[in-house]
C-alpha positions in Angstrom: 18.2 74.2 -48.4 19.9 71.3 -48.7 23.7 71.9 -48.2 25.9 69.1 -48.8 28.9 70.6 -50.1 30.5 71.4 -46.4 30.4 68.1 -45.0 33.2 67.9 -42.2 32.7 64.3 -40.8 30.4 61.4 -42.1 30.1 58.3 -39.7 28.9 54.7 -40.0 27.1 53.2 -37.3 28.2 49.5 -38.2 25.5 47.6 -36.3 22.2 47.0 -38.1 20.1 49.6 -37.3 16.0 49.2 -37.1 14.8 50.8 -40.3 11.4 51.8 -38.8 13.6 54.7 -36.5 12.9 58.5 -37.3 15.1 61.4 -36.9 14.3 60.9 -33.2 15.1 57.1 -32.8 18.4 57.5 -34.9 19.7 60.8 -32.8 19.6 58.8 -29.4 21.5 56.4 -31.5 24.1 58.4 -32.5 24.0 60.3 -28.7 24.1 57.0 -26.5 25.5 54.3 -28.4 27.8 55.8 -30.6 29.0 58.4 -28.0 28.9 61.3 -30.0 27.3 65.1 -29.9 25.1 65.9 -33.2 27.1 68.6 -34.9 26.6 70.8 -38.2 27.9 69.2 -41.4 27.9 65.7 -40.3 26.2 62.6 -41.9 25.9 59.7 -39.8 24.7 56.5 -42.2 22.9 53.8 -40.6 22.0 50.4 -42.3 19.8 48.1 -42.0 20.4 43.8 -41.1 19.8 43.0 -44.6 22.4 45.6 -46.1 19.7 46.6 -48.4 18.3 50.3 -47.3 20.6 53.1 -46.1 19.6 56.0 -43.8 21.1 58.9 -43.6 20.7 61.7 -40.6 22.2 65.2 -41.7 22.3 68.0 -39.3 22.3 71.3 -40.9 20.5 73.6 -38.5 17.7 71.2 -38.3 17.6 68.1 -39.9 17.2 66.0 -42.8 16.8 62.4 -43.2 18.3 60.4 -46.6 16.8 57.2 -46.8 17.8 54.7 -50.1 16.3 51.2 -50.6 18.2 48.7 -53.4 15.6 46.4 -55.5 18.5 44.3 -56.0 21.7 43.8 -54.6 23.3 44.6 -51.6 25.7 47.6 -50.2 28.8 46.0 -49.2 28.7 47.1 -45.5 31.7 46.6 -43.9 32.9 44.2 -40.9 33.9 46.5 -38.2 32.8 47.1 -34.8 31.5 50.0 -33.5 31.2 53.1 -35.8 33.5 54.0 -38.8 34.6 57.3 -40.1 34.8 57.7 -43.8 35.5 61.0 -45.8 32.2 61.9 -47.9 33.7 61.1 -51.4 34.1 57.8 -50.0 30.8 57.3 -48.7 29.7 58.7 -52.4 31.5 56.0 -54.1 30.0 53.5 -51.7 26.7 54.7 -51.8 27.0 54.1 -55.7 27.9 50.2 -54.6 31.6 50.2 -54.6 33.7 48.6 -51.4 35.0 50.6 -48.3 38.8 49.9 -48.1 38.6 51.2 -44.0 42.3 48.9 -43.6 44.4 50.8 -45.8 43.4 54.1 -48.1 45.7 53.9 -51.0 45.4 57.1 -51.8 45.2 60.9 -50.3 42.8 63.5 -50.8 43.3 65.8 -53.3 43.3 69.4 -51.4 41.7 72.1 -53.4 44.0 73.9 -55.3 44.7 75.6 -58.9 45.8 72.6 -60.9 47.8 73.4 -64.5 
């Protein structure tokens, strides 16, 4: 079942990444060049050199692979180097074509709470 409502981490692999790559291809990415060791609730979003098709590799005791392809347009990938940690509401407002502000946030996130 798909379980994205305990999502910890979510990582952008900056570099344009061969959109051909399986769950395979896109792990030794994430293990070699980005350094890191595949974990539960983590999304690790990989795009391609025309900023036009997302992937998305989510471990959840096996994984699952997101993959999103504009017809028009462009996602607004950001200039960094390296990979880039976002929260997930971020990467669900970016997903939905809005900019990633990685300088400065201008806001916190809202803990959960009782609100009156």
């Amino acid at each position: 079942m798909i379980n994205l409502d305990k999502i910890d981490k979510v990582y952008l692999y900056i570099p344009p990444a061969d959109m051909r790559k399986a769950v395979n291809g896109l792990s030794i990415i994430i293990e070699t060049d980005m350094g890191l060791k595949i974990s539960d609730n983590t999304l690790y979003v990989f795009c391609n050199k025309g900023h036009n098709m997302l992937k998305i590799l989510h471990y959840d005791h096996g994984f699952w692979l997101y993959y999103r392809k504009l017809e028009k347009g462009k996602f607004k990938w950001p200039d960094a180097s390296g990979e880039v940690t976002v929260t997930f509401e971020e990467l669900k407002w970016f997903i939905n074509g809005h900019e990633l502000r990685l300088v400065e946030r201008k806001y916190e996130p809202l803990k959960k709470g009782v609100f009156y």
